[in-house]
Backbone as CSV, one residue per row, in Angstrom:
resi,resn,N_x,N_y,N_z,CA_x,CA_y,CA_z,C_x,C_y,C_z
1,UNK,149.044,112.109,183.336,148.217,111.069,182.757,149.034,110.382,181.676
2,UNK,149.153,109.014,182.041,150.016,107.799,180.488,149.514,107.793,179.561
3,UNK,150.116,107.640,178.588,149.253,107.119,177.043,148.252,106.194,177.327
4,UNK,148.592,105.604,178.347,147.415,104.245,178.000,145.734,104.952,178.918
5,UNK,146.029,105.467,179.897,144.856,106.372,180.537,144.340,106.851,179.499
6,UNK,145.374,107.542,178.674,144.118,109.094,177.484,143.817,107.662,176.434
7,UNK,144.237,106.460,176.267,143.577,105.666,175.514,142.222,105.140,176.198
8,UNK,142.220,105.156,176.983,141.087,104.176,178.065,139.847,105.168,177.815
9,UNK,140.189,106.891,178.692,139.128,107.803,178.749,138.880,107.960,176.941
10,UNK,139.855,108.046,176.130,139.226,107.758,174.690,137.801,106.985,174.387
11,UNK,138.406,105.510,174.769,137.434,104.577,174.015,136.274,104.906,175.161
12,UNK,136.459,105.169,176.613,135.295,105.047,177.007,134.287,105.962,176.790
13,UNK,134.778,107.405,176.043,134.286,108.210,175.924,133.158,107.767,174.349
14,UNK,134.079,107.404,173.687,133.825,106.994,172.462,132.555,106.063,172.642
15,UNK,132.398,104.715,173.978,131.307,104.098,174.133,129.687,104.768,174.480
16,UNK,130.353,105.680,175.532,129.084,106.446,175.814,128.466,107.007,174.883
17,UNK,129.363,107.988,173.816,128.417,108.301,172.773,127.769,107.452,171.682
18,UNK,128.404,106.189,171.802,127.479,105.274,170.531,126.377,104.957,171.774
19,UNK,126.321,104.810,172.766,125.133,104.154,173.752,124.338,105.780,173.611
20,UNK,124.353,106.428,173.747,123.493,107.932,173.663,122.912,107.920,172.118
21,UNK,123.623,107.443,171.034,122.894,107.675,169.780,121.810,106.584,169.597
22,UNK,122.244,105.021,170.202,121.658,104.340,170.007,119.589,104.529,171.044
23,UNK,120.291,105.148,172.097,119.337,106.182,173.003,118.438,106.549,172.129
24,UNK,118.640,107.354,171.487,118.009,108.057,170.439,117.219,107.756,169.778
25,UNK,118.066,106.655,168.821,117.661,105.408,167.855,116.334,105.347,168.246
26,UNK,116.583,104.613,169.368,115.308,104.168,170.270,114.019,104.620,170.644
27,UNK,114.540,106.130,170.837,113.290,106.589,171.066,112.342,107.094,170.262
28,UNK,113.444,107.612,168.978,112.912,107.638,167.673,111.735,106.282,166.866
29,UNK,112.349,105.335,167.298,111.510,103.960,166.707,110.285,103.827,167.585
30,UNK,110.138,104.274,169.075,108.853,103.985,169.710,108.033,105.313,169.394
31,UNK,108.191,105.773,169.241,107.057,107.386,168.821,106.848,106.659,167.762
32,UNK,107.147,106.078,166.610,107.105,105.729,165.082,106.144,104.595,165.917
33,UNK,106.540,103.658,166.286,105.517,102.080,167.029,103.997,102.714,167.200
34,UNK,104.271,103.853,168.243,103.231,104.477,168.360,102.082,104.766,167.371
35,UNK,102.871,105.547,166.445,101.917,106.212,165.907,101.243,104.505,164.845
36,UNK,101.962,103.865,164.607,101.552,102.396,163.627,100.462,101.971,164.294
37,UNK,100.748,101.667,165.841,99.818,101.055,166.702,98.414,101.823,166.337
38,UNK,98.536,103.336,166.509,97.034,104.425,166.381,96.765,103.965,164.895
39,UNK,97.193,104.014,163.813,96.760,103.359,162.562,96.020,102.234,162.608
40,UNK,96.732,100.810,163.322,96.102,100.045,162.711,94.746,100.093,163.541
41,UNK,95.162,100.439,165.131,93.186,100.606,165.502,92.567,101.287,164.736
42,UNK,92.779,102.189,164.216,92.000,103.338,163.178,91.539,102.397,162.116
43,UNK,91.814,101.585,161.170,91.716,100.598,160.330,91.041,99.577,161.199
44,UNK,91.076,98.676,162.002,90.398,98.428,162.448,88.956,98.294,162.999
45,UNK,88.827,99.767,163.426,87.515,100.246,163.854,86.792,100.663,162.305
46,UNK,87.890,100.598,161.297,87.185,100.903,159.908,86.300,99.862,159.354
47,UNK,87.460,98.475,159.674,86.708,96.777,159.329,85.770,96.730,160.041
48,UNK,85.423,97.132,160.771,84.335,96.501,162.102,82.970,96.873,161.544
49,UNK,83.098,98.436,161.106,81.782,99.163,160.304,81.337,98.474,158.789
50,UNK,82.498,98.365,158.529,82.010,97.882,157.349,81.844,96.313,157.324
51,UNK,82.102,95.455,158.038,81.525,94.313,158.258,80.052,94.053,158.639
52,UNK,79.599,95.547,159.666,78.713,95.758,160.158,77.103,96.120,158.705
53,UNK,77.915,97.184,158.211,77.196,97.395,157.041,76.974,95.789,156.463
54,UNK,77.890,95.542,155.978,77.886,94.189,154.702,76.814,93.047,155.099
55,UNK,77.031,92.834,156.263,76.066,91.812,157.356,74.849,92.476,157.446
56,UNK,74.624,93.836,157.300,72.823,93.857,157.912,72.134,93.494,156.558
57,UNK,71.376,93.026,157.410,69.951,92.670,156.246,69.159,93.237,155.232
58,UNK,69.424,94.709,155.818,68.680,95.722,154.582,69.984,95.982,153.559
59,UNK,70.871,95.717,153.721,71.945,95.699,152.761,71.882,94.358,151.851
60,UNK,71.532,93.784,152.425,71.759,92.309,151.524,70.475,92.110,150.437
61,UNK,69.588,92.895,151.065,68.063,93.237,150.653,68.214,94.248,149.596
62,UNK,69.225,94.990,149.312,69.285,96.109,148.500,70.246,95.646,147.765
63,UNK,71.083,94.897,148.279,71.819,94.025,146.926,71.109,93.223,146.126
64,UNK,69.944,92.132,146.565,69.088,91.513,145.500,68.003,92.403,144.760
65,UNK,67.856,93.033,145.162,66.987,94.262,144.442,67.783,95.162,143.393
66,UNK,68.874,95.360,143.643,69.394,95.574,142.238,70.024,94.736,141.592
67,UNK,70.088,93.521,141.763,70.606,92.382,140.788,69.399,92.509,139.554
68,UNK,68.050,92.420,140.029,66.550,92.149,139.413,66.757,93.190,138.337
């Protein structure tokens, strides 16, 4: 094998492992997406209730009753 072969299998070796870390990278950042995504529905379904509360009528009814 020439110098220039053990240079070649070098760098190509050298590519595969930055493409395997970046692998990684990756999969590391979508489990993380994931779990953001389950948050913000969680928050979400939080606004919805409490919009729900704020809007009913016996709430708005119990807010002028203790203004008095």
């Amino acid at each position: 094998m020439g110098v220039f072969e053990m240079i070649a299998v070098v760098v190509v070796a050298g590519i595969a492992y930055d493409m395997y870390k970046l692998k990684i990278k990756s999969d590391q950042q979508k489990s993380s997406n994931t779990e953001l995504e389950q948050q913000i529905a969680q928050l979400n379904r939080r606004i919805e209730n409490l919009e729900k509360i704020v809007t009913d009528s016996s709430y708005q009814l119990k807010s002028e009753f203790n203004k008095l």
